[in-house]
C-alpha positions as CSV (number, residue, x, y, z in Angstrom):
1,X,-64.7,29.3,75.3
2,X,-64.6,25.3,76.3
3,X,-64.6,22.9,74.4
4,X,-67.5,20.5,73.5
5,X,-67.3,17.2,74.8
6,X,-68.1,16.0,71.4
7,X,-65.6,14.5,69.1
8,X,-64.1,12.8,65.9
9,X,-61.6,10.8,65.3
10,X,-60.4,10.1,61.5
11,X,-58.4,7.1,60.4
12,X,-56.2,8.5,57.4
13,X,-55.2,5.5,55.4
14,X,-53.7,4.6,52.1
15,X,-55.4,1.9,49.5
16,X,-52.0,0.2,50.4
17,X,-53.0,0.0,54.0
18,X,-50.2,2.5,55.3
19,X,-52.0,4.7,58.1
20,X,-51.1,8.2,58.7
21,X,-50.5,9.1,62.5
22,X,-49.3,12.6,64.3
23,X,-47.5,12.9,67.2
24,X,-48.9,15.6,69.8
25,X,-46.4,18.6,70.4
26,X,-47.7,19.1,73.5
27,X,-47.0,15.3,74.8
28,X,-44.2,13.9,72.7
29,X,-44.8,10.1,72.2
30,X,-48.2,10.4,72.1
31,X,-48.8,9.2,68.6
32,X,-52.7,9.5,67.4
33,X,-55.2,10.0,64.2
34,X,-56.6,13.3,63.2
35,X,-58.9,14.2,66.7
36,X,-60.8,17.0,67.4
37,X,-63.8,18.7,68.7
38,X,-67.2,19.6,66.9
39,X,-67.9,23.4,67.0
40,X,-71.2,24.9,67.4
41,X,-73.7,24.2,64.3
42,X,-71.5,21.5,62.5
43,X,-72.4,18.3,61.7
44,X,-69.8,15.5,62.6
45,X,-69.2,15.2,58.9
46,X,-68.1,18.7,59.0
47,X,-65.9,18.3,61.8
48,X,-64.3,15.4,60.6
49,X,-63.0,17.6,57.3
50,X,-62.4,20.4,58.9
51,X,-59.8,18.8,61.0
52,X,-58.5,16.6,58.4
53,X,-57.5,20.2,56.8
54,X,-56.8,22.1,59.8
55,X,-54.3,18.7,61.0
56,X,-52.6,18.1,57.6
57,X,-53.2,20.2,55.0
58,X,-55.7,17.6,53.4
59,X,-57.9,18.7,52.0
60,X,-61.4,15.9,51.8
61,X,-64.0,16.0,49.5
62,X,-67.3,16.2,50.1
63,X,-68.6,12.4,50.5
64,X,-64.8,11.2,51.0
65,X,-64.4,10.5,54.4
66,X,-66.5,7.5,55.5
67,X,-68.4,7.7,58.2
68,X,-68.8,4.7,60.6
69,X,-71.6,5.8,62.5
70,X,-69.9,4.4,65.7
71,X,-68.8,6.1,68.9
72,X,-67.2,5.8,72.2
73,X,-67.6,7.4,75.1
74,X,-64.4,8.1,76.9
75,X,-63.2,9.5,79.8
76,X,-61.0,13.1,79.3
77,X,-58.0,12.8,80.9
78,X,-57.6,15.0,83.8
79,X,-54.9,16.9,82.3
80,X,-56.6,18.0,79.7
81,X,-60.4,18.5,81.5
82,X,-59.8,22.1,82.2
83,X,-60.7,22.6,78.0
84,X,-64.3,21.5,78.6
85,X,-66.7,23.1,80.9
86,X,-66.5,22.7,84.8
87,X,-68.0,19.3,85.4
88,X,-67.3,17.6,82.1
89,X,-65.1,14.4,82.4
90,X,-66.4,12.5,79.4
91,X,-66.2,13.0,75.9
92,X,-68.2,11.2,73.2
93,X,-65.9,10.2,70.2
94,X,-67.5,9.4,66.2
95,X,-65.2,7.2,64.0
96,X,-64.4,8.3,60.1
97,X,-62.1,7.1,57.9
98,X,-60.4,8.9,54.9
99,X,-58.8,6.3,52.2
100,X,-56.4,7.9,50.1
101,X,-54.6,6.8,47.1
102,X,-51.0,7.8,48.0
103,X,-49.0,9.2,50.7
104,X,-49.5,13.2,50.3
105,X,-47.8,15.7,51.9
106,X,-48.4,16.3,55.6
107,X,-49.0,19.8,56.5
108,X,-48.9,19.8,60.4
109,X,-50.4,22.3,62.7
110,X,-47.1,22.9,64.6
111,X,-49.2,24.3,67.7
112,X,-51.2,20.6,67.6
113,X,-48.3,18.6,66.3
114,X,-45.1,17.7,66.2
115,X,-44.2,15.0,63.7
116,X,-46.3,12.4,61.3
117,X,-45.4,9.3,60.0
118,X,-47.2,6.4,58.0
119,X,-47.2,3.1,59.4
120,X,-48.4,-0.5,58.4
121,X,-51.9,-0.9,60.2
122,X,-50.6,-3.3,63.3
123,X,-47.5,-0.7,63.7
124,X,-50.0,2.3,63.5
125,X,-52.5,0.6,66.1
126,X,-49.3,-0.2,68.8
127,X,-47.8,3.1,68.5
128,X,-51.2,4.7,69.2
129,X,-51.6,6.0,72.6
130,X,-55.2,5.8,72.8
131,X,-57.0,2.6,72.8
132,X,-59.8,3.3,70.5
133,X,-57.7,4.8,68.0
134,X,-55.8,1.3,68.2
135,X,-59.1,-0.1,68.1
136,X,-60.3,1.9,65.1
137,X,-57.3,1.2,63.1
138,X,-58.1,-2.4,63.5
139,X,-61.8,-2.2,62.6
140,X,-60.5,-0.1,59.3
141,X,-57.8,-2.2,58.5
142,X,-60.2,-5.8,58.7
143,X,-63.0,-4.5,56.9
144,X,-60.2,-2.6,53.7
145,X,-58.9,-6.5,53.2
146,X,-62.2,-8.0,52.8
């Protein structure tokens, strides 16, 4: 089954503005928020918690994650096109957030990542190997210190 070239991406981030970031298992180095694909029949809302779970062990309430109602639309990197259906190159990417009142224990998904770490916001967005994740933890980061 492919994947749908639908998406979330979810900024984890303490009230202290410390932001939570995993680094892929498949591509070490390649540091990133919580990312993944919607599933047939769920709202973005849903997808957004259910990977927060499935990626950490986190597990949101209804209501907590925030959602931004912005998106991007990216291209998929070739080496990971062969996911999505024959002919799909671009994916379309929906921004939440998840603010948090401590650092809690990061359950990772070993077969998605290897390693997690939380980071001061400007840290966070240059270890980030995607630019709108850099991007989002930018736009999260300004709009927490107003």
């Amino acid at each position: 089954m492919y994947k749908s070239p639908v998406s979330v991406l979810v900024v984890i981030h303490t009230r202290n503005l410390d932001f939570l970031l995993l680094e892929r298992a498949a591509h070490p180095g390649y540091w990133q928020s919580v990312t993944g694909s919607r599933e047939a029949g769920e709202r973005l809302a849903e997808t957004a918690r259910r990977e927060v779970w499935e990626e950490t062990g986190i597990a949101a309430e209804p209501g907590a994650l925030r959602d931004w109602r912005q998106s991007r639309i990216y291209e998929i990197l070739p080496e990971w096109r062969s996911r999505y259906a024959p002919g799909v190159a671009h994916n379309t990417e929906h921004l939440f957030s998840l603010c948090l009142p401590n650092r809690p224990f990061i359950r990772l998904a070993p077969a998605e990542h290897r390693d997690s770490l939380w980071l001061p916001a400007a840290e966070a967005a240059a270890r980030c190997f995607s630019q709108s994740n850099r991007e989002a933890i930018c736009l999260v980061m300004e709009d927490e210190k107003q």
